[in-house]
N, C-alpha and C positions, 0 to 999 in steps of 0.2 A: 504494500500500500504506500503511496505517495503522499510526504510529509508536505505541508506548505511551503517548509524550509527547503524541499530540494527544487521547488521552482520558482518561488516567489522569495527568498530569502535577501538575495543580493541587493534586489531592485526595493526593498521598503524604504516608504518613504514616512508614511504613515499607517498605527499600530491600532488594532480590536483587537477588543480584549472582553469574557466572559467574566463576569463578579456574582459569586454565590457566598450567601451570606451580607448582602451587604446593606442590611437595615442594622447591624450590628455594630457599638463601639469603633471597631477597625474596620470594617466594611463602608460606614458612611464615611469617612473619613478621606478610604483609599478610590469611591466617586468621586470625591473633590478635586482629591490627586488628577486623577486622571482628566476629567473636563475641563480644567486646568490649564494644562499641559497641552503646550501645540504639537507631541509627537502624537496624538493619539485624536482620531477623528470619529472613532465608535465606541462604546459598552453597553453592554448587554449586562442585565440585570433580571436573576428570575428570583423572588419573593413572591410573600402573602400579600404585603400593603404599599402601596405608596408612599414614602413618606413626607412631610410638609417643606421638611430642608431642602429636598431638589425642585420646590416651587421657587425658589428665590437664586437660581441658575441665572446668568444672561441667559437672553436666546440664542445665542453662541454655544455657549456652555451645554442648555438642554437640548440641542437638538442632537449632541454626541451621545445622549443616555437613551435608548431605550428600553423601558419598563415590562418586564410580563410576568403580570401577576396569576399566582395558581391559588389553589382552594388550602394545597398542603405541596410539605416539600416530600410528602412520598412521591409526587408526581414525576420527580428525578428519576428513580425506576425505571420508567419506560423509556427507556435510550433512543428507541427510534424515532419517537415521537420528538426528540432533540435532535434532528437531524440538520439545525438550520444554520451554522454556526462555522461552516467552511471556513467565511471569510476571519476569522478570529487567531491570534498569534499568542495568546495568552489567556490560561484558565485559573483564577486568579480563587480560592477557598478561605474563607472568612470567621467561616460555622464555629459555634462553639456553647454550651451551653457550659451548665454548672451539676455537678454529683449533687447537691440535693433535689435536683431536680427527678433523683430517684435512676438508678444503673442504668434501668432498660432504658429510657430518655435518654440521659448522658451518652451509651451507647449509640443508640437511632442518628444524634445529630453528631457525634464526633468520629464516628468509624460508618456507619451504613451510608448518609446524606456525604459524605466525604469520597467515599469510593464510586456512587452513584456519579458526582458531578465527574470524575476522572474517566469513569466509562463513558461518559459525553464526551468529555475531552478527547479520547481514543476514538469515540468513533465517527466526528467531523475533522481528524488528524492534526489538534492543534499540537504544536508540538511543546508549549510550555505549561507547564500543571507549575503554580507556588500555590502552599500552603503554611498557612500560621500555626505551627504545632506550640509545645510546649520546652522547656528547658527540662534536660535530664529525663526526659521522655524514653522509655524503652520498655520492649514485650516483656521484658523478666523481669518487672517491677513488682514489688508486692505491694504498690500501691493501685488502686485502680485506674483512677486518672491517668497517673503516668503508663499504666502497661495498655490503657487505650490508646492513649498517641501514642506508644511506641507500635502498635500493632500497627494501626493505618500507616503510619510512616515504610514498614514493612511492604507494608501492602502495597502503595506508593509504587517503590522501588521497582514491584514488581511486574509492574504495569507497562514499565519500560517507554517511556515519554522518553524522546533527545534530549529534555532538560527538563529537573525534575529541581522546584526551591523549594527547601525546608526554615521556613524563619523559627525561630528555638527563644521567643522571646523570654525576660524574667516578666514578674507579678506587671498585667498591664495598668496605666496610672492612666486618670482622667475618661475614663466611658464616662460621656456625658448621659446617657440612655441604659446604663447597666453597671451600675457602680456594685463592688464587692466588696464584702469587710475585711476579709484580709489583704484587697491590695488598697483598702483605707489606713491600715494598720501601719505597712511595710513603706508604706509613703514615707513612715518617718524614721527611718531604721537604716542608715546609710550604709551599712553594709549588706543590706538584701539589693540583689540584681532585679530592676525595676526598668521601663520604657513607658512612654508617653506613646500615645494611641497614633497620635498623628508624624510621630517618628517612625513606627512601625510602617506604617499607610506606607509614607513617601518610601522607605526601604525597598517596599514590595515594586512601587511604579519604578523605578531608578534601577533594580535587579532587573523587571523584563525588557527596560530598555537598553541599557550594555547589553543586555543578552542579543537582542533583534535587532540593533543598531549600529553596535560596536561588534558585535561580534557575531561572527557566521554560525549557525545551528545545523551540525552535522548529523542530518537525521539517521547514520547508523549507528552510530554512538547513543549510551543512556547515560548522560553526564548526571549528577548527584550535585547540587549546592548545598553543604548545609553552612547556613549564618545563624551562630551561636550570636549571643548577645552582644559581645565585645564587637562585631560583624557588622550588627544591624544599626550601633548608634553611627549618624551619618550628618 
């Protein structure tokens, strides 16, 4: 199967890009980012709702977002039914909820909704998947959180994208829409590894474009980025 990268890589001029999760903390953030930004003249965004922050876009700005909203994100599932996204250089993963939100949840949107949006991605052949995991994330954790992102990360890998970003942030700081008590906490703890929401964003936009900009996407290769924290302040 033929990667975008092997016919259209040299010649971009301008980058689309796919945002799932992006009614979220680091998701509205990394729309910003990108309408923004004069590399990028499309996103695609699949959520539940609308939100009121992309009303107050220029018309410049809005007409690079388009919105399509579903009932639920199991709808991710049906891969074919996502067949629309050819033109797209980047599958950009947002998702995340919280363990109290009770396993089988946490699970659905951090490992199922996660793997769901990558099989999109494989099968309109974008050839760049980033996603936001966690720091010290790994399958042999005996913690849960971490042995779910380290699962998907697994799973990721093995999906085999030509470029595959792992952001490994610490405690996220400032969700304006989903604040957490412990990274309210760790705010003031100078020695816990902590990011600002809108550091991360721009990390994410500035990683797919060195990647499709600066530099050529050899679609037989499965390059692996991971940006530990030290990585991602920018």
């Amino acid at each position: 199967a033929e990667y975008m990268g092997e016919t259209m890589e040299a010649a971009i001029t301008k980058l689309r890009g796919l945002v799932i999760g992006a009614t979220g903390a680091t998701g509205r953030e990394l729309i910003d980012e990108i309408v923004r930004s004069s590399n990028w003249d499309k996103v695609y965004v699949i959520v539940r709702r609308k939100i009121d922050r992309w009303d107050k876009f220029t018309p410049e700005q809005a007409a690079k977002l388009e919105v399509i909203e579903v009932k639920s994100l199991d709808e991710l599932e049906d891969t074919p039914k996502w067949n629309r996204f050819a033109d797209c250089h980047s599958v950009f993963n947002c998702l995340g909820t919280r363990t109290k939100e009770g396993e089988a949840q946490f699970y659905k949107v951090d490992y199922t909704y996660v793997e769901w949006s990558a099989r999109i991605g494989i099968a309109n052949k974008i050839p760049h998947f980033s996603h936001v995991t966690s720091g010290s994330a790994s399958p042999d954790s005996m913690f849960f959180y971490l042995r779910t992102k380290g699962q998907i990360e697994e799973t990721l890998k093995k999906m085999k994208f030509p470029v595959l970003s792992l952001l490994r942030p610490g405690a996220i700081q400032n969700r304006d829409n989903d604040d957490r008590i412990l990274e309210r906490i760790v705010k003031y703890l100078p020695f816990w590894p902590k990011i600002e929401t809108a550091t991360l964003a721009r990390a994410m936009r500035i990683d797919a474009e060195r990647i499709h900009l600066q530099q050529k996407i050899d679609p037989t290769k499965n390059l692996v980025n991971v940006y530990e924290l030290s990585l991602i302040h920018i």
